[in-house]
Steps between C-alpha positions, in 0.01 A plus 500: 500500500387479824085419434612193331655323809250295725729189558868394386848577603620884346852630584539899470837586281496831501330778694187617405259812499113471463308817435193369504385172569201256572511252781547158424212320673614233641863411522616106594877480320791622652640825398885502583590848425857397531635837693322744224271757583139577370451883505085557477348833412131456485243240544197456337202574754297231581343306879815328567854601338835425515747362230308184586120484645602200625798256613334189506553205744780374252659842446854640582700796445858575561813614491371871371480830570178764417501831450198705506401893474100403500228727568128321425169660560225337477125423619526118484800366609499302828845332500802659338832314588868606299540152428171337555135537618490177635788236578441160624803388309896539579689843522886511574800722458320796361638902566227759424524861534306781340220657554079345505248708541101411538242711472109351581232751391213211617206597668375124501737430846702212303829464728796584315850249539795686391885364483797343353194198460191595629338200636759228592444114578799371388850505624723860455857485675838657400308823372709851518258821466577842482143495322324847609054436500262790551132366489165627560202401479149636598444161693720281672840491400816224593866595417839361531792489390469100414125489427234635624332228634692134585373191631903369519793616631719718328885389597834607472373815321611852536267805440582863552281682280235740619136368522232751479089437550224733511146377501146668503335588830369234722736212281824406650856533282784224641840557407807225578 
């Protein structure tokens, strides 16, 4: 039960599959996902989404792996991260591969951040990524492969999925 976590220490056992699931909003426990892997089919739409909005200051995650097949539409969403929307916490030791796709129908010119997190401030290192992202957005758009936007460095990560942007006339579309 993932929307019941916001702080504490939780160890995965066993592998898991969401079909459908809620962000937690913020997230400031450590989730040790002790080698398992989280296979997510759908989230529910929403500004910011991810399996948490947010890894707070106090947050960490590790030791995991992600799968994804995820394709949202929507005409509100600004940051949509695999793992995250936004991380200022701790993020090690995590394999992700799949597929994330964003679609932005917003005529408002809200910027859309779109990656394994979204918006990073926090520390991500030891990350391995075959993680394909596809996003559009009729305004800005930033992509990668790690997040879409970071304000920290990203080390001893690997990343070879494909990173797609598209973005409406006269907006720019970053990809990394």
């Amino acid at each position: 039960e993932f929307a019941a976590m916001t702080d504490g220490y939780y160890v995965l056992m066993n592998d898991i599959t969401i079909e459908e699931h809620t962000p937690v909003a913020e997230f400031n426990g450590t989730l040790n996902g002790g080698g398992h892997q989280i296979v997510i089919r759908k989230y529910i739409d929403g500004e910011n989404t991810g399996l948490f909005m947010k890894i707070g200051s106090n947050g960490v995650v590790k030791h995991l792996s992600i799968e994804s097949n995820i394709n949202i539409t929507s005409e509100e969403l600004m940051n949509a991260g695999l793992l995250a929307a936004e991380s200022e916490g701790e993020i090690y030791h995590v394999r992700v591969s799949g597929t994330f796709d964003v679609a932005v129908d917003n005529w408002g010119g809200h910027e859309l951040n779109a990656g394994f997190v979204a918006v990073n401030r926090g520390e991500i290192r030891k990350i391995t990524s075959t993680l394909d992202i596809t996003a559009s957005n009729r305004a800005n758009v930033n992509a990668g492969g790690a997040a879409g936007r970071s304000y920290m460095d990203i080390t001893q990560s690997m990343f070879t999925g494909d990173v797609t942007t598209v973005a409406g006339s006269g907006y720019f579309a970053r990809a990394g």
